[in-house]
Every structure is written in structure tokens, then in C-alpha cells.
N, C-alpha and C positions, 0 to 999 in steps of 0.2 A: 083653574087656569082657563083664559078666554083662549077662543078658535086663532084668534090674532099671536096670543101669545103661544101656542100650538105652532102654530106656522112660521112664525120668527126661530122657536128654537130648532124646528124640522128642519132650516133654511141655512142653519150657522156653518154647517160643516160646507158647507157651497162644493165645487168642485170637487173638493178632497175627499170629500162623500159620494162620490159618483165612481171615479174612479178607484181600483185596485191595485194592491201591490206588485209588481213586474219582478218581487224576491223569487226565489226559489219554491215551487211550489211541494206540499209534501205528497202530492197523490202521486201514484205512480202510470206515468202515459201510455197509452197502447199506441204503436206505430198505425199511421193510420195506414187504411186498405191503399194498393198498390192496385188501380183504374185503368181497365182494359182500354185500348185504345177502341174507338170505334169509329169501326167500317165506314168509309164511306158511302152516302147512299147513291142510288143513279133511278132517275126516272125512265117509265118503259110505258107504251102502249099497246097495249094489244086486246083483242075479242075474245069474249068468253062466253059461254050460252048463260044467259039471262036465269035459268033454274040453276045454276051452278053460283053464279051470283048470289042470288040471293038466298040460297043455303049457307052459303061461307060469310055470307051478312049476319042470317040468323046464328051464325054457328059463334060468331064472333063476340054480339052481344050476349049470348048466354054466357061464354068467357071470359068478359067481360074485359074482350081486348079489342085493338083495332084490326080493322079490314088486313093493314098493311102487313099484320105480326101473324095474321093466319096464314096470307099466303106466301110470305116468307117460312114457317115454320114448314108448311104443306112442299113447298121447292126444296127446301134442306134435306127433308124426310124422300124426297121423288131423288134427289140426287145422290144419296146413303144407299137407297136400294140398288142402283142400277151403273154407281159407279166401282162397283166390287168385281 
């Protein structure tokens, strides 16, 4: 069989070969996860000393997360402490 004739019969089923059956499937579905809503964010500026910086810089990358989720997680944890 030539590459033409190959490709002619690959081609016959056209659409109907692409598309799937919309029947009843028999696998059994898991509900999918139930998606926290999230938090709005808000931006803030403020001063920090430059060695503190770039501790939570490094601290970050080794974590291999961003600036933003350090000092979020570091405030979460300042506020667990002290609001008891």
C-alpha cells in the first residue's frame, strides 16, 4: 500500500473519527474539587531595611516561591501569634 493510499483510508472516517460518543460513559466520575474562593488582593507600599529584603528575596528563591507568598505567609504567621 502506497503513502497516498495510507492517507486516503486514515482520512475516510473525516469528522466522525474525530469526534466521540456523547452516550453514557461507563467510567465512574469523581465530583470535581469544590474551588476556594480567592481573596481578593490589595496593593500596599511601605519600607523595609534593604538586609531584611533581600533575606526574604533569598529566602524565597530557595523556596522556590515568590516575594509576594513569603511575606504573605510571614504576616499570617505575625498575626496567629499576637492575635491570641
Amino acid at each position: 500500500m502506497s503513502k497516498s493510499d495510507s492517507l486516503k483510508n486514515g482520512m475516510r472516517s473525516g469528522l466522525d473519527g474525530l469526534l466521540s460518543s456523547t452516550g453514557k460513559s461507563t467510567q465512574k466520575k469523581e465530583p470535581a474539587p469544590v474551588k476556594a474562593e480567592k481573596e481578593p488582593a490589595v496593593h500596599c507600599n511601605f519600607v523595609i531595611d534593604k538586609s531584611i529584603h533581600t533575606r526574604m528575596k533569598y529566602l524565597a528563591i530557595k523556596k522556590n516561591m515568590s516575594l509576594r507568598n513569603i511575606v504573605n505567609e510571614a504576616m499570617k504567621e505575625y498575626l496567629e501569634k499576637h492575635e491570641k
